[in-house]
C-alpha positions as CSV (number, residue, x, y, z in Angstrom):
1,X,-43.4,60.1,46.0
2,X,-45.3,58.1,43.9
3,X,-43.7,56.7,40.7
4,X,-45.9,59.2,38.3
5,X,-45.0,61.9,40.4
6,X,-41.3,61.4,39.9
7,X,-41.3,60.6,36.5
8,X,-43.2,64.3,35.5
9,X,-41.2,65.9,39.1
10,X,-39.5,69.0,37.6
11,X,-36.0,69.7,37.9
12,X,-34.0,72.7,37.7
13,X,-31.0,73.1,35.3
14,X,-28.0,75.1,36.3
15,X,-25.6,76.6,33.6
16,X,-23.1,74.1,33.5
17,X,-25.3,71.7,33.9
18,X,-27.6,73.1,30.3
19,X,-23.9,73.4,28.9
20,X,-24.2,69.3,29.4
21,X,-27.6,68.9,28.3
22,X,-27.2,70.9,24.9
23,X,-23.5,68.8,24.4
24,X,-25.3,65.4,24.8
25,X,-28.5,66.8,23.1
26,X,-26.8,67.4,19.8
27,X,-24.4,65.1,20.2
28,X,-27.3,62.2,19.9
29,X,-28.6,64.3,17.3
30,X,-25.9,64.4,15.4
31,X,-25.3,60.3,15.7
32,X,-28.9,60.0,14.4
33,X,-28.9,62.7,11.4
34,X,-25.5,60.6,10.7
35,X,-27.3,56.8,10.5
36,X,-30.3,58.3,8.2
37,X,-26.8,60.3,6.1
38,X,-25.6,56.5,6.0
39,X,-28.6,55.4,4.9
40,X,-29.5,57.8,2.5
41,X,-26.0,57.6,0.4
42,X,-26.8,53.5,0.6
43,X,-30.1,53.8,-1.2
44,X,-28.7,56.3,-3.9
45,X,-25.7,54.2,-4.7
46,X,-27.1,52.4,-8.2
47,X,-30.5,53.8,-7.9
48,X,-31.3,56.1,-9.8
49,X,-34.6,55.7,-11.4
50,X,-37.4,57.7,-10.5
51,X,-39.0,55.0,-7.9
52,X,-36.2,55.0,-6.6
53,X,-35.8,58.9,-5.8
54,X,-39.5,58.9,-4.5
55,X,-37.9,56.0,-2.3
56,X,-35.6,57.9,-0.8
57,X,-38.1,61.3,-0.4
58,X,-40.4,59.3,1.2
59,X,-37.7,57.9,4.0
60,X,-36.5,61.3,4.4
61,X,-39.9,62.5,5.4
62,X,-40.4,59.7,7.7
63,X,-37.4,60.2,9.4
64,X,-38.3,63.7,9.5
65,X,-41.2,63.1,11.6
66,X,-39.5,60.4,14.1
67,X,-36.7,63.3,14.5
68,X,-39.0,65.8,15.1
69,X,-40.4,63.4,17.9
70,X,-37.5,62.2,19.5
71,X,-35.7,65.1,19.9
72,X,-37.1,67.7,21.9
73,X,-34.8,70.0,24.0
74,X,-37.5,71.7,26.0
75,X,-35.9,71.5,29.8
76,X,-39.8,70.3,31.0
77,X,-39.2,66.8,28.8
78,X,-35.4,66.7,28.6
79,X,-34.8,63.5,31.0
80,X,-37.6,61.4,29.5
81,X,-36.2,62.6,25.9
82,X,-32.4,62.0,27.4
83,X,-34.1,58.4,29.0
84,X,-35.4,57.3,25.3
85,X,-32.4,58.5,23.7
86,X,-30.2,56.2,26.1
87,X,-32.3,53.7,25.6
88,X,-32.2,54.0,22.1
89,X,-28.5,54.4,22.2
90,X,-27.9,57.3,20.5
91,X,-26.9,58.9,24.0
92,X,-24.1,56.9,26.5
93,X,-23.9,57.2,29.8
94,X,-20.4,59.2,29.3
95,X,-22.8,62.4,27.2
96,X,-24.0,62.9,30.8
97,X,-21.6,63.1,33.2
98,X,-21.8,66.0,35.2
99,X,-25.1,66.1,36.0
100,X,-26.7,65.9,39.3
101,X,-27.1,62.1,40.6
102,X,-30.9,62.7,40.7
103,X,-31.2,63.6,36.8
104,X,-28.4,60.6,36.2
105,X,-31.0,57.9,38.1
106,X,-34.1,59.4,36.7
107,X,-32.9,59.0,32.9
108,X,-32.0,55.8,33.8
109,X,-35.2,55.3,35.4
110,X,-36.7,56.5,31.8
111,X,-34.3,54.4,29.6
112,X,-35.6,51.3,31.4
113,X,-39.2,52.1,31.3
């Protein structure tokens, strides 16, 4: 199989394994919405001029839009989304146990592309 062909290769999902998905799914979610929470309570700590609220609007809306394209739990994308997360390091190795070796090596695959 060429390398393009098993980086788009679809997979099927079966219930426990989606049960995994969605866990690790908002689990890295949740690891990111707390980093930009972290941040956010940082930058209003002193500040509180109105800069300084524009500031803080205008990382919220740019976080916005790198959440809104990071995390995308459509089952078509979810191991190149699960491979950037990883990479990224909001998702371990440990969020994904239990799914088949094949979806373990391709994420991998992903996180080192």
């Amino acid at each position: 199989m060429s390398s393009a062909r098993w980086f788009t290769a679809e997979f099927t999902w079966s219930a426990p394994e989606k049960k995994i998905a969605r866990r690790a799914f908002d689990q890295a979610y949740q690891r990111k919405c707390g980093e930009i929470a972290a941040e956010v309570k940082h930058l209003v700590t002193g500040h509180s001029t109105p800069l300084d609220l524009w500031q803080i609007h205008d990382y919220l809306s740019e976080q916005r839009k790198t959440v809104d394209q990071m995390f995308d739990y459509r089952y078509s994308v979810l191991i190149s989304v699960f491979g950037h997360l990883l990479r990224e390091g909001w998702l371990k190795e440990a969020d994904l146990v239990g799914l088949r070796a094949d979806k373990l090596e391709k994420i991998k695959r992903w996180a080192n592309f």
